[in-house]
N, CA and C atoms of all chains as a GROMACS GRO file, in nm:
protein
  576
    1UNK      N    1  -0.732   0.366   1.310
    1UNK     CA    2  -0.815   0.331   1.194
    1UNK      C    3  -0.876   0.458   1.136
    2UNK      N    4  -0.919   0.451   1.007
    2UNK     CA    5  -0.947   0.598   0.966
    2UNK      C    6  -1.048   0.544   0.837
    3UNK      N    7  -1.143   0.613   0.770
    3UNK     CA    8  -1.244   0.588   0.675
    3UNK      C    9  -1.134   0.669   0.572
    4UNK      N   10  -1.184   0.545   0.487
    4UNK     CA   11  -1.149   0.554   0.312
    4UNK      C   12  -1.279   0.564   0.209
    5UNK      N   13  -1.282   0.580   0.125
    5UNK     CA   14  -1.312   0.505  -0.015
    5UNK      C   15  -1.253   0.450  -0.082
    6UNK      N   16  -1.333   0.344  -0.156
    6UNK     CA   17  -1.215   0.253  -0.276
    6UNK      C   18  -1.212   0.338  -0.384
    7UNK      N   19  -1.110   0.359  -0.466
    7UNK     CA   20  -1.074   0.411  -0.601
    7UNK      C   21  -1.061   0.305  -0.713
    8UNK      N   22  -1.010   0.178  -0.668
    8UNK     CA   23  -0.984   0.117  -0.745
    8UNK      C   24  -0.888  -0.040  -0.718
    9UNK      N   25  -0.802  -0.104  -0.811
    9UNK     CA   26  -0.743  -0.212  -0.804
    9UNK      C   27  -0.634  -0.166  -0.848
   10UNK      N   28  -0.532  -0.288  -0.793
   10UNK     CA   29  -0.350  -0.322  -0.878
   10UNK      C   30  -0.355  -0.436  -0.873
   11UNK      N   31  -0.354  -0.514  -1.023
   11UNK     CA   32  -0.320  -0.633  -1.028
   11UNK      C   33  -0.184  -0.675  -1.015
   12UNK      N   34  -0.147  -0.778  -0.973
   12UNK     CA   35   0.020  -0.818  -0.984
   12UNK      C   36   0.078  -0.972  -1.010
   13UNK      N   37   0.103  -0.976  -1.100
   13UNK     CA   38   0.141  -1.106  -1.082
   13UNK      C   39   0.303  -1.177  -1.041
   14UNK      N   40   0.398  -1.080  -1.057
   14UNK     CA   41   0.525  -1.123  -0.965
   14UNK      C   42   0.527  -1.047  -0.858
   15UNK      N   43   0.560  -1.105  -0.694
   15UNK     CA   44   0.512  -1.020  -0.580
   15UNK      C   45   0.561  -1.122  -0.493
   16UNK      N   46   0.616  -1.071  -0.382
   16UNK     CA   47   0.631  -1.107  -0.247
   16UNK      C   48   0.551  -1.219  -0.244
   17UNK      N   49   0.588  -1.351  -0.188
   17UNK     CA   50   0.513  -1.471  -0.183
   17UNK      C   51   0.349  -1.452  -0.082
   18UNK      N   52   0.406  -1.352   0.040
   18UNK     CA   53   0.276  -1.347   0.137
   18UNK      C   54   0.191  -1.300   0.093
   19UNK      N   55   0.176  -1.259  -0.031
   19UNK     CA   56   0.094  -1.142  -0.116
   19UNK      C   57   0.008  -1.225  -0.199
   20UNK      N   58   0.031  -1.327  -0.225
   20UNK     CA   59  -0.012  -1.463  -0.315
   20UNK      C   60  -0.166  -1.444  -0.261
   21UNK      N   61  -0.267  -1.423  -0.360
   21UNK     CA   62  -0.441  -1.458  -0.314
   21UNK      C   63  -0.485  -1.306  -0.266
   22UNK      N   64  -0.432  -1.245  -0.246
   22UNK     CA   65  -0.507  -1.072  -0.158
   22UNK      C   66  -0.496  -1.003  -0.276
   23UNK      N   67  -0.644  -0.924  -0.256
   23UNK     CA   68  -0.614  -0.816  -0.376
   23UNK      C   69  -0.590  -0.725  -0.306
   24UNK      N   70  -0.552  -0.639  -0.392
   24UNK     CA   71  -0.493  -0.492  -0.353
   24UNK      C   72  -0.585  -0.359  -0.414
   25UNK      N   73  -0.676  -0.310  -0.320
   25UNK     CA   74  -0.729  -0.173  -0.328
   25UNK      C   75  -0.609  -0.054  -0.308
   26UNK      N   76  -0.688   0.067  -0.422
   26UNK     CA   77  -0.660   0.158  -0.394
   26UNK      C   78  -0.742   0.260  -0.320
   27UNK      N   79  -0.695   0.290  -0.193
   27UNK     CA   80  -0.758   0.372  -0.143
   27UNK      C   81  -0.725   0.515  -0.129
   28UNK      N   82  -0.836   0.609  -0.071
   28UNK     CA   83  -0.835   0.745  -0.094
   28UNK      C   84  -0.892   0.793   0.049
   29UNK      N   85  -0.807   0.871   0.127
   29UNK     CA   86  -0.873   0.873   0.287
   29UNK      C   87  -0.971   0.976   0.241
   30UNK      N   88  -1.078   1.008   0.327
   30UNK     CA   89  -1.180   1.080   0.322
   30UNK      C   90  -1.194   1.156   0.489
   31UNK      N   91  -1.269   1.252   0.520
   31UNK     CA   92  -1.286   1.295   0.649
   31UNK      C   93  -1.464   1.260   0.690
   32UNK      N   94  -1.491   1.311   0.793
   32UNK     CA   95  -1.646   1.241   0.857
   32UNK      C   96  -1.735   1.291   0.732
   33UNK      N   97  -1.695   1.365   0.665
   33UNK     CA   98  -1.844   1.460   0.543
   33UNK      C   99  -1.818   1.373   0.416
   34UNK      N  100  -1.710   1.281   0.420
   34UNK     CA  101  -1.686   1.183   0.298
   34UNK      C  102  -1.583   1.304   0.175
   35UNK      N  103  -1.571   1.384   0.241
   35UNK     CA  104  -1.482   1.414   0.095
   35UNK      C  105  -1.326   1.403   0.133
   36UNK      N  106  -1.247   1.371   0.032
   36UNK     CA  107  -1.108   1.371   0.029
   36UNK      C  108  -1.006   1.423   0.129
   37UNK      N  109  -0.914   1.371   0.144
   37UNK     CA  110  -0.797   1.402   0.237
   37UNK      C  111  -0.699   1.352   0.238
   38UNK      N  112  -0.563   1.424   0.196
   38UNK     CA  113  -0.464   1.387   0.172
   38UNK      C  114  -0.447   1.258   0.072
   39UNK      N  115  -0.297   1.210   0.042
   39UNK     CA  116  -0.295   1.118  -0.080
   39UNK      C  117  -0.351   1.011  -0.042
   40UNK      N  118  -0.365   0.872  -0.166
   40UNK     CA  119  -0.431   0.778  -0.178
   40UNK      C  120  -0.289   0.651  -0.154
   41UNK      N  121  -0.322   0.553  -0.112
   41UNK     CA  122  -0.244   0.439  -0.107
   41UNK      C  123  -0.311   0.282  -0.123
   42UNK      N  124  -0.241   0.173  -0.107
   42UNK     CA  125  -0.261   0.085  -0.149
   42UNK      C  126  -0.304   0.013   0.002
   43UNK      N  127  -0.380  -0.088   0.002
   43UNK     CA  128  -0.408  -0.163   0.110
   43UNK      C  129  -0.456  -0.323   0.042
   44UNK      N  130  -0.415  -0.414   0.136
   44UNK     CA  131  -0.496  -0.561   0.082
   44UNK      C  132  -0.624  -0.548   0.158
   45UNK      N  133  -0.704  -0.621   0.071
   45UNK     CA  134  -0.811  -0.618   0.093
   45UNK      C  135  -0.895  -0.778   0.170
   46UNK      N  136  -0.971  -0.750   0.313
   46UNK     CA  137  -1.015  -0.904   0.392
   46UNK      C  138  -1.222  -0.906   0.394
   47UNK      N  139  -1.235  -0.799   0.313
   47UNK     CA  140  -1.358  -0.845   0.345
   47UNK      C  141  -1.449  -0.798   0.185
   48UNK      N  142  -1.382  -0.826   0.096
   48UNK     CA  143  -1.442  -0.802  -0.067
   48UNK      C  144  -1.474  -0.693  -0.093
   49UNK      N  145  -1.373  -0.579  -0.012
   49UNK     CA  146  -1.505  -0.412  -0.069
   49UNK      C  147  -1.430  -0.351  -0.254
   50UNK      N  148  -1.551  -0.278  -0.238
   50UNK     CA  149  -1.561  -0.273  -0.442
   50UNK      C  150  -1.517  -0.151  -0.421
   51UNK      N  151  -1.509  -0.068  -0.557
   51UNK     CA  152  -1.508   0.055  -0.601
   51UNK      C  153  -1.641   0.133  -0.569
   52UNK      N  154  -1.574   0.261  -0.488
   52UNK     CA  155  -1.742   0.331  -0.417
   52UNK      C  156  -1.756   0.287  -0.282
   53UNK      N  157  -1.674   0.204  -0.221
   53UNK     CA  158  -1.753   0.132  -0.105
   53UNK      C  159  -1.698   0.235  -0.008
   54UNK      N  160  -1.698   0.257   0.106
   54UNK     CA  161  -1.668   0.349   0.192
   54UNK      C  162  -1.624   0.276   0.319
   55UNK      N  163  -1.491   0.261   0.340
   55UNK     CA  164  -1.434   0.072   0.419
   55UNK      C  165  -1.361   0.160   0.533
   56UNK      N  166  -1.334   0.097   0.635
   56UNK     CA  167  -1.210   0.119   0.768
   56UNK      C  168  -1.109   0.048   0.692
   57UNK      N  169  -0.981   0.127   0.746
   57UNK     CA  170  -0.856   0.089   0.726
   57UNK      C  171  -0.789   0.134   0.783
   58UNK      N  172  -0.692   0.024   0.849
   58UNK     CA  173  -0.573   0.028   0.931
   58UNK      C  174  -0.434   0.008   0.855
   59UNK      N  175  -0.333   0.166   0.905
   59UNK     CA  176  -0.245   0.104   0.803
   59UNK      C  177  -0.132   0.138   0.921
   60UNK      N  178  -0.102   0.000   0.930
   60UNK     CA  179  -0.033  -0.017   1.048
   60UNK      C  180   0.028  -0.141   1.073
   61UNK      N  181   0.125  -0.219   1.072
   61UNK     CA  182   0.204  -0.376   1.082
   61UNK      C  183   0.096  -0.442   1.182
   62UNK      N  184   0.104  -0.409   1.284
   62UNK     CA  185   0.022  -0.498   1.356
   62UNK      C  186  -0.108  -0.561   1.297
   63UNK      N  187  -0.169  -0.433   1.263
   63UNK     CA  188  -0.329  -0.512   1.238
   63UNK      C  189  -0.286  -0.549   1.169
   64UNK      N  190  -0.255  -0.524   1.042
   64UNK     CA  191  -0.251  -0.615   0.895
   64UNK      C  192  -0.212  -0.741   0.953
   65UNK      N  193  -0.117  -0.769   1.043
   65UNK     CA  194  -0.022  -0.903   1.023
   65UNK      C  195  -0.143  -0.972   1.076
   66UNK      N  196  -0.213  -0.914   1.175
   66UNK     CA  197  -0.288  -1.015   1.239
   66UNK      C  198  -0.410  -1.033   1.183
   67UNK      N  199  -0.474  -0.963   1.119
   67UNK     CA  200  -0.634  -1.023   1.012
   67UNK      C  201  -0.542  -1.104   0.893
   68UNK      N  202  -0.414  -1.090   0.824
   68UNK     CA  203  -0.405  -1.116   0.682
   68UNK      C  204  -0.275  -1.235   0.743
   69UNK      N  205  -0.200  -1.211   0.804
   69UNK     CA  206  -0.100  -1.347   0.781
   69UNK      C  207  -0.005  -1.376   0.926
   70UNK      N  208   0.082  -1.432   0.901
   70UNK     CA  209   0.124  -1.472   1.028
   70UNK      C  210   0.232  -1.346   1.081
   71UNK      N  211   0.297  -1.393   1.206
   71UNK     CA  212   0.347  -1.268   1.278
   71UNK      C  213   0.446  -1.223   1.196
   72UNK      N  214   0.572  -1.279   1.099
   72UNK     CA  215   0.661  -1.271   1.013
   72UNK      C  216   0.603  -1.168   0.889
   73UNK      N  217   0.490  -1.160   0.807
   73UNK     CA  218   0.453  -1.127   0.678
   73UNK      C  219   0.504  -0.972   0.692
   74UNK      N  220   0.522  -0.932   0.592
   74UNK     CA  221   0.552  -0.778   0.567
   74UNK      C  222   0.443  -0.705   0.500
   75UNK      N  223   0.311  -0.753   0.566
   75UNK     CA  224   0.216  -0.652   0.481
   75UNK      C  225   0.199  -0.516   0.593
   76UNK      N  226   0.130  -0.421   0.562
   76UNK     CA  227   0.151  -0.272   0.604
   76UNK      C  228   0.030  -0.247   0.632
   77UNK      N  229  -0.079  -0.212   0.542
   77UNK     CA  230  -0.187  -0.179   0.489
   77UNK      C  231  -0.273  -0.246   0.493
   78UNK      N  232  -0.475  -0.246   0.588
   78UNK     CA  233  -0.524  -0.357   0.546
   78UNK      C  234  -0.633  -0.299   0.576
   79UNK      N  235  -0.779  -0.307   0.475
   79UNK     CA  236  -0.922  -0.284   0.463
   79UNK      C  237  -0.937  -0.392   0.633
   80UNK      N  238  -1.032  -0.304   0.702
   80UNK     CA  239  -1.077  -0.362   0.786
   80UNK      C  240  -1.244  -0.402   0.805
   81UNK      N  241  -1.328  -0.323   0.720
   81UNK     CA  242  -1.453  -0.365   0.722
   81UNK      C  243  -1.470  -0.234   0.620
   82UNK      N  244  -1.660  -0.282   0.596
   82UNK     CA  245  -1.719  -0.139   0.472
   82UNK      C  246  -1.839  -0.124   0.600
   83UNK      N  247  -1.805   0.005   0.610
   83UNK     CA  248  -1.885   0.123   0.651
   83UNK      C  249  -2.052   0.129   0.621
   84UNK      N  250  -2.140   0.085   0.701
   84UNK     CA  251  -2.278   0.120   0.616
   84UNK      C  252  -2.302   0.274   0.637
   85UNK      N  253  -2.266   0.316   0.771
   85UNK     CA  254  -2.348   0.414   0.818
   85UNK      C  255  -2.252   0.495   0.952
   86UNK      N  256  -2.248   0.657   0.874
   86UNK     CA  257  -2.174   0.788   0.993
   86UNK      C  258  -2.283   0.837   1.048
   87UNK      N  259  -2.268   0.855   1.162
   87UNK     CA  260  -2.365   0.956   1.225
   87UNK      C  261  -2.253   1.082   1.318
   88UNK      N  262  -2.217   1.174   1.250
   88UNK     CA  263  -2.155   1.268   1.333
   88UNK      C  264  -2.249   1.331   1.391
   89UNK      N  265  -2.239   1.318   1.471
   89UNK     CA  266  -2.355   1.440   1.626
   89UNK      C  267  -2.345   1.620   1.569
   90UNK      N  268  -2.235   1.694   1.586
   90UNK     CA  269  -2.181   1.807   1.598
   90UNK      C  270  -2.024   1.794   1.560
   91UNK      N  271  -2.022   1.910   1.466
   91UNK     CA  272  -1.880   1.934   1.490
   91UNK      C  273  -1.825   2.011   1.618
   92UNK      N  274  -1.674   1.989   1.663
   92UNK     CA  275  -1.661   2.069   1.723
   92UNK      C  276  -1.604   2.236   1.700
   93UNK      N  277   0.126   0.033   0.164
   93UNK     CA  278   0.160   0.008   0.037
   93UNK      C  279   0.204   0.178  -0.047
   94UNK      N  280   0.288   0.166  -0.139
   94UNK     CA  281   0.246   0.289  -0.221
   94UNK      C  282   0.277   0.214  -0.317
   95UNK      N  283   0.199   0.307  -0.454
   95UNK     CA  284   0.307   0.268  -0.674
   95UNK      C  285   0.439   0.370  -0.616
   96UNK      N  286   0.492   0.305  -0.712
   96UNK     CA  287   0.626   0.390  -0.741
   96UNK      C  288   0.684   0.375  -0.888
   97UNK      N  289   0.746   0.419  -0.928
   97UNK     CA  290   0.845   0.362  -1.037
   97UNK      C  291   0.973   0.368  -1.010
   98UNK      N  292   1.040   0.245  -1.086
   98UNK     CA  293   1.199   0.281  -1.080
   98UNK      C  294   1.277   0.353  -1.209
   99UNK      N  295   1.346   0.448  -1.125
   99UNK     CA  296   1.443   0.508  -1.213
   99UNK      C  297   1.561   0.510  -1.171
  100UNK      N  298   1.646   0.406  -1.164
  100UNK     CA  299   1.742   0.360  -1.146
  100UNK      C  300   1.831   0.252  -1.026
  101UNK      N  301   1.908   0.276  -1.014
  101UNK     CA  302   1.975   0.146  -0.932
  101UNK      C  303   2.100   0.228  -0.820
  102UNK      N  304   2.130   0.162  -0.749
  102UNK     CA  305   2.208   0.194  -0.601
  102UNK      C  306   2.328   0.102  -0.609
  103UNK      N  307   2.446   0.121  -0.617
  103UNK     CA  308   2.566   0.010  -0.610
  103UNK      C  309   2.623   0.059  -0.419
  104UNK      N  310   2.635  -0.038  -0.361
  104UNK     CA  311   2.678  -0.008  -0.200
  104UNK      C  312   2.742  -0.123  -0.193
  105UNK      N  313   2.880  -0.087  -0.175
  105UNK     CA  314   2.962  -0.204  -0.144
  105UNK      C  315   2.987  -0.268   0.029
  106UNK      N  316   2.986  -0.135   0.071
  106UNK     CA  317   3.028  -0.133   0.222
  106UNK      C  318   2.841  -0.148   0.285
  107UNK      N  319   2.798  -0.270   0.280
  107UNK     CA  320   2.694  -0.232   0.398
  107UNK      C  321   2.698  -0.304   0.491
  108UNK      N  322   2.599  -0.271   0.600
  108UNK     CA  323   2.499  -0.378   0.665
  108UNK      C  324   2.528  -0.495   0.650
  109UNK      N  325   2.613  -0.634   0.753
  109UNK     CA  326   2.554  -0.737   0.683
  109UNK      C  327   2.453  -0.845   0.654
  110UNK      N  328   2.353  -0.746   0.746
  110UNK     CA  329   2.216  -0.801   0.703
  110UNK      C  330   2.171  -0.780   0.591
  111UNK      N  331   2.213  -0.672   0.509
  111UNK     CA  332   2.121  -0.651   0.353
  111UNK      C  333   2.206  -0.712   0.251
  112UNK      N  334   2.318  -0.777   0.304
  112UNK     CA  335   2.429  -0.782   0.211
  112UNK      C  336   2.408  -0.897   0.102
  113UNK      N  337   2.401  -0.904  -0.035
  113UNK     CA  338   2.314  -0.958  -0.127
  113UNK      C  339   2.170  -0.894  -0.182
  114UNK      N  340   2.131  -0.801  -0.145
  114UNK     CA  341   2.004  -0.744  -0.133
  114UNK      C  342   2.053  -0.652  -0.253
  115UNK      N  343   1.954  -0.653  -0.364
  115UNK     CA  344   1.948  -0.542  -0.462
  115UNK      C  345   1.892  -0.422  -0.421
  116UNK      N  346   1.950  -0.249  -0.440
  116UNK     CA  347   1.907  -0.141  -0.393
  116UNK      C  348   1.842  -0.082  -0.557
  117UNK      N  349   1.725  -0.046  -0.498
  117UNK     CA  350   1.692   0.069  -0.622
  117UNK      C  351   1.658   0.214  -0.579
  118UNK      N  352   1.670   0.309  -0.668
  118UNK     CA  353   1.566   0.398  -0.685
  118UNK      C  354   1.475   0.424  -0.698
  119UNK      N  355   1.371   0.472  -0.650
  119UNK     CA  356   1.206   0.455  -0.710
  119UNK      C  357   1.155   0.584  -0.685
  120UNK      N  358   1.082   0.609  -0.726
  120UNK     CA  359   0.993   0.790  -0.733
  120UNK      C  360   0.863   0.738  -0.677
  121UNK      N  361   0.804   0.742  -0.571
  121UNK     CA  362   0.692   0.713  -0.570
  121UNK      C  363   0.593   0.826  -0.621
  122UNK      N  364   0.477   0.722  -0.644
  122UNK     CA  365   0.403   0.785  -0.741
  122UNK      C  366   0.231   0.770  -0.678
  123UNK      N  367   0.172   0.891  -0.714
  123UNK     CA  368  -0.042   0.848  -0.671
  123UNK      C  369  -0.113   0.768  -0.792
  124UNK      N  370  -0.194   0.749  -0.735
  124UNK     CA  371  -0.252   0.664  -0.834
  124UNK      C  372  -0.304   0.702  -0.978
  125UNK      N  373  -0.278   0.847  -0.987
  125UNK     CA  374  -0.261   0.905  -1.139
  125UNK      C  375  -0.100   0.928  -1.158
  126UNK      N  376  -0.042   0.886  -1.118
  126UNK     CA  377   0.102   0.828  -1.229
  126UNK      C  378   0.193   0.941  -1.182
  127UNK      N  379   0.086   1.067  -1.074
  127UNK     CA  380   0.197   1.187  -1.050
  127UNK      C  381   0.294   1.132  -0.957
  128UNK      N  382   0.394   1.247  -0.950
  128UNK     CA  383   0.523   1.213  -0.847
  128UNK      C  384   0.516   1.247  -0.728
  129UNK      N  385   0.514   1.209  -0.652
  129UNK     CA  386   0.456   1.232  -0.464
  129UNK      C  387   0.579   1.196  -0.361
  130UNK      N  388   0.658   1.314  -0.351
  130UNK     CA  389   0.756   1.336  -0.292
  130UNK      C  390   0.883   1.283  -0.325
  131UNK      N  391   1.007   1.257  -0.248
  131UNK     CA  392   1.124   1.275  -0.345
  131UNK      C  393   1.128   1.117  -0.376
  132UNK      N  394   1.256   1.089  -0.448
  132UNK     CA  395   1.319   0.943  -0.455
  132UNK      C  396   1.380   0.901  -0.398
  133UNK      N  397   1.345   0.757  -0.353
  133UNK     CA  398   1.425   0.706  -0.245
  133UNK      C  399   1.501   0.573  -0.300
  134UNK      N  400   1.602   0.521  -0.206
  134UNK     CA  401   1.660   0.406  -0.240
  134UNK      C  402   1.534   0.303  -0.139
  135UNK      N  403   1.531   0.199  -0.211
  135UNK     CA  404   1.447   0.086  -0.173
  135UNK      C  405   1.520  -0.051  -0.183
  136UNK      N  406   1.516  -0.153  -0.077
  136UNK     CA  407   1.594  -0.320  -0.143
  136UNK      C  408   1.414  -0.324  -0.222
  137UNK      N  409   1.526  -0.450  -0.302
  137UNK     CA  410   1.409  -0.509  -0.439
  137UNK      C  411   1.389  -0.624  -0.420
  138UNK      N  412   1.277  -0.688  -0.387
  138UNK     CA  413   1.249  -0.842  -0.380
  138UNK      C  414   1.182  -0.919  -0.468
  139UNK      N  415   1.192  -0.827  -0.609
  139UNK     CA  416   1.090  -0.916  -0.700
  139UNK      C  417   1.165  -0.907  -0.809
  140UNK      N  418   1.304  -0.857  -0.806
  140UNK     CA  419   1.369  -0.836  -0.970
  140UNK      C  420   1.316  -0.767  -1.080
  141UNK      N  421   1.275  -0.605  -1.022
  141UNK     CA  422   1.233  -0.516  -1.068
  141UNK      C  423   1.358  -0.461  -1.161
  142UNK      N  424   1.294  -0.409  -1.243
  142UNK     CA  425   1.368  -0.352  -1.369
  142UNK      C  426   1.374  -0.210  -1.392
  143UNK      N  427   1.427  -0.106  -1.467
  143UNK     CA  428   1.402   0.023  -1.471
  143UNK      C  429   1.297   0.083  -1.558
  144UNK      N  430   1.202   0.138  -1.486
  144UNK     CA  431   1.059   0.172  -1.541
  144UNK      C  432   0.934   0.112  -1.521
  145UNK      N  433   0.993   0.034  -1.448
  145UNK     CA  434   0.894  -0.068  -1.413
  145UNK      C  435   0.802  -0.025  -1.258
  146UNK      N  436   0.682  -0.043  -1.309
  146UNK     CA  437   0.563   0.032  -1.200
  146UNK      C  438   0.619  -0.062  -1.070
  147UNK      N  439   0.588  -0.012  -0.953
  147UNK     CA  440   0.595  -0.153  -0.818
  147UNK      C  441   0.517  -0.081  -0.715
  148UNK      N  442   0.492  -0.191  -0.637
  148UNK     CA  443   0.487  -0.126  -0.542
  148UNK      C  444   0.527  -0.153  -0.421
  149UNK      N  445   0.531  -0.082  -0.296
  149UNK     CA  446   0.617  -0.076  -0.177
  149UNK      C  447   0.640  -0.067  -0.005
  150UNK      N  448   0.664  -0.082   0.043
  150UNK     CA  449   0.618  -0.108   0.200
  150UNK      C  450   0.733   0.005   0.272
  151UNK      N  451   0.654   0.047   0.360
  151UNK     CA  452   0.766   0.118   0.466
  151UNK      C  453   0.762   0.072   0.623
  152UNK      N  454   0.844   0.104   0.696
  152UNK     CA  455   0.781   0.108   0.877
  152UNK      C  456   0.842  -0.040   0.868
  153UNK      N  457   0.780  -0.079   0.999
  153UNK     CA  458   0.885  -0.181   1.028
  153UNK      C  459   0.842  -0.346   0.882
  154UNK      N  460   0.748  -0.358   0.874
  154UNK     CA  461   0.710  -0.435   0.724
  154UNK      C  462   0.832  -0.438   0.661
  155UNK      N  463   0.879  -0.316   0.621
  155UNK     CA  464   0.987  -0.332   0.506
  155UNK      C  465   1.145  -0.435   0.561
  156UNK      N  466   1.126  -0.472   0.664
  156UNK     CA  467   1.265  -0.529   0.702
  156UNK      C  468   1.181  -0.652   0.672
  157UNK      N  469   1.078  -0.686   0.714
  157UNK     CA  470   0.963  -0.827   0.753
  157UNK      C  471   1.015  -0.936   0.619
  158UNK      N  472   1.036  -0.844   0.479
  158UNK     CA  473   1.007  -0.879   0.348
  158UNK      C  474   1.140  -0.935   0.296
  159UNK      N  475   1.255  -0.922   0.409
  159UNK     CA  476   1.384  -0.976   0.368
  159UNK      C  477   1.392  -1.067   0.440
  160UNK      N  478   1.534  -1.188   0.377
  160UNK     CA  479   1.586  -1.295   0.426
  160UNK      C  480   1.586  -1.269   0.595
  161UNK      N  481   1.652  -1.208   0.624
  161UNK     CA  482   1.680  -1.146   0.758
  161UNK      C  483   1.581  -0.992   0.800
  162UNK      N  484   1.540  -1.074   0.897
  162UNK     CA  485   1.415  -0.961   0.933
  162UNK      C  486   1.429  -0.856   1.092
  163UNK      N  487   1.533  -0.861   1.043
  163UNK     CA  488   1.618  -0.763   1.154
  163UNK      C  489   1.727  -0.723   1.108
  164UNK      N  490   1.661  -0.618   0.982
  164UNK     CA  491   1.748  -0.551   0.924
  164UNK      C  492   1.743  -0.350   0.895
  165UNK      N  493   1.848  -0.327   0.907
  165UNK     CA  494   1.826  -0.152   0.880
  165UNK      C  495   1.720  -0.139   0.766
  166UNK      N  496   1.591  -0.160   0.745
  166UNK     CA  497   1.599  -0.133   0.619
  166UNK      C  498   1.440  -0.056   0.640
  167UNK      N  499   1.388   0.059   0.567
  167UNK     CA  500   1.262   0.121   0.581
  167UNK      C  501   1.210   0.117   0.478
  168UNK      N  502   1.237   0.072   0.330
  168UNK     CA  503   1.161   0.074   0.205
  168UNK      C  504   1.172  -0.046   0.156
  169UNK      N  505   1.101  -0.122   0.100
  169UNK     CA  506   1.132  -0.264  -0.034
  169UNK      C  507   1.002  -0.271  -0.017
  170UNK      N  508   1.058  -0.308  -0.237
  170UNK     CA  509   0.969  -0.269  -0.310
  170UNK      C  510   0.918  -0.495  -0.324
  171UNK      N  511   0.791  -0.512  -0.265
  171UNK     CA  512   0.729  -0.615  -0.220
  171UNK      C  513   0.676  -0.688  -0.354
  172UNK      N  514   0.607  -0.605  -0.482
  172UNK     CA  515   0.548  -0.646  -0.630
  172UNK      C  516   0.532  -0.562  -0.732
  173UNK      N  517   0.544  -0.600  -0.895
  173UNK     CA  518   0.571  -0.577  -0.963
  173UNK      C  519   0.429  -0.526  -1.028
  174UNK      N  520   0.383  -0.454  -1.038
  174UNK     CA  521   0.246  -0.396  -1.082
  174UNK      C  522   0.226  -0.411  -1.238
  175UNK      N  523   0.110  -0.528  -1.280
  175UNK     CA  524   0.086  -0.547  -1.402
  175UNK      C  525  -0.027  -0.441  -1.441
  176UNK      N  526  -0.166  -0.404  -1.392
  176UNK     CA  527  -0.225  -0.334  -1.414
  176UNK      C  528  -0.296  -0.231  -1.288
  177UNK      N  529  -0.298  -0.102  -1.303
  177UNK     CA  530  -0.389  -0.012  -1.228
  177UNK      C  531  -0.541  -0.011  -1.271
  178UNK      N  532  -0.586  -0.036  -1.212
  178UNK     CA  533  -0.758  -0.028  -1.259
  178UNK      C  534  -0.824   0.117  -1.178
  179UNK      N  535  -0.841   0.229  -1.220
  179UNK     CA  536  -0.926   0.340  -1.138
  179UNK      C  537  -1.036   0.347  -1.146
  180UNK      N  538  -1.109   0.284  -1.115
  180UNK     CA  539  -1.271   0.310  -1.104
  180UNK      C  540  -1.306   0.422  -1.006
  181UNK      N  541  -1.310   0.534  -1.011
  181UNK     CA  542  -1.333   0.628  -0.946
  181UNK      C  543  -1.483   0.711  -0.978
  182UNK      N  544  -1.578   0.630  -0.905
  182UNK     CA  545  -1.717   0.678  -0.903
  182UNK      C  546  -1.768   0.742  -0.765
  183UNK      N  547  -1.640   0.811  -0.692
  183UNK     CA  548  -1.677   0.894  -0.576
  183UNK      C  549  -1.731   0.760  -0.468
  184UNK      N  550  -1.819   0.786  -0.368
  184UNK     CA  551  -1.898   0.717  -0.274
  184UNK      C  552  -2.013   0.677  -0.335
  185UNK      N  553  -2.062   0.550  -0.326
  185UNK     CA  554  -2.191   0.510  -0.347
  185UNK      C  555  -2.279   0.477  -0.263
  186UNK      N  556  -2.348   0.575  -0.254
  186UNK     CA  557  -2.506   0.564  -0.140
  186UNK      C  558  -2.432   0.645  -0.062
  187UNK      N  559  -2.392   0.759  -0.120
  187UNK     CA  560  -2.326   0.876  -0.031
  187UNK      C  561  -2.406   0.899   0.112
  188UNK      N  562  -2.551   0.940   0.025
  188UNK     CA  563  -2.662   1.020   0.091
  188UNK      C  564  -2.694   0.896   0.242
  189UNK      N  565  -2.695   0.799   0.230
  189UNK     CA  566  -2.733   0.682   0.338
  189UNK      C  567  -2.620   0.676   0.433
  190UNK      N  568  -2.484   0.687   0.405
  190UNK     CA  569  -2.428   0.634   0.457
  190UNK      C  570  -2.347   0.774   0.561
  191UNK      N  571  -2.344   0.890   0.476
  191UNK     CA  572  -2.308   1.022   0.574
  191UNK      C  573  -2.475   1.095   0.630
  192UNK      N  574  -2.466   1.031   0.739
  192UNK     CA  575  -2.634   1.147   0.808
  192UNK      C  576  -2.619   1.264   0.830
   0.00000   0.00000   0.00000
């Protein structure tokens, strides 16, 4: 799992049937200081986070299949919760 | 997930006959400002994507998940047809609260 920010949305209206009802964030990985890292990708979204929000995401078959649909679905990508609060101790 | 666009199409007579019926495309994937982010790949198409047309796409084992037969060679297909990008890009909000 790794911290994002939201950038934004993709609406769609012809799409893979399992896709039917999930929106789709764009996300942007970030490191522990919140700024940017490496490119941005798409994830469905399970717990309503907005633009600005600062969310966990797993982008990985397993989790997705198992918060968003059954063991068969082909989703990839999936918001796992929004972040209130980092406390990094020290870097190393 | 990634956007991509398609720029063109794949004819394969001899495949797999798990993909066999399966439309192949080309697609450029693309970031969420429309740039080009690494090379072009062939992808199966499950939504009757067209050429130029935004989509977007699955890799890893997902991408076989999304066909008839889900035990298939396959590492890219393109899953939906992208009507609009929305970028609201206002950085982090409640930066200061949320990094200590």
């Amino acid at each position: 799992m790794f911290l994002c920010r939201v950038k934004g949305s993709v609406t769609s209206t012809i799409k893979h049937s399992c896709y039917k009802g999930w929106k789709v964030l764009i996300l942007q990985p970030i490191d522990a200081k919140g700024k940017d890292k490496g490119d941005s990708f798409l994830a469905c979204d399970s717990v309503q986070a907005g633009p600005g929000d600062v969310v966990l995401a797993a982008r990985e078959g397993n989790a997705a299949r198992q918060i968003l649909g059954k063991d068969e679905d082909p989703f990839h990508a999936v918001v796992t919760g929004i972040v209130d609060l980092i406390d990094v101790h020290k870097s190393i | 997930m990634k956007l991509a666009k398609v720029i063109g199409t794949v004819v394969a007579t001899q495949k797999d006959k798990s993909i066999q019926g399966c439309k192949l495309l080309m697609i450029q994937p693309l970031t969420d400002e429309m740039k080009p982010s690494g090379d072009a790949i062939a992808a199966i198409d499950t939504v009757q994507a067209g050429p130029d047309d935004l989509v977007y796409w699955i890799t890893g084992r997902e991408a076989a998940l999304a066909l008839p037969d889900t035990f298939a060679p396959v590492d890219a297909t393109i899953v939906g047809i992208v009507d609009g990008v929305d970028v609201d890009d206002k950085g982090i909000v409640n930066k200061g609260r949320i990094f200590l």
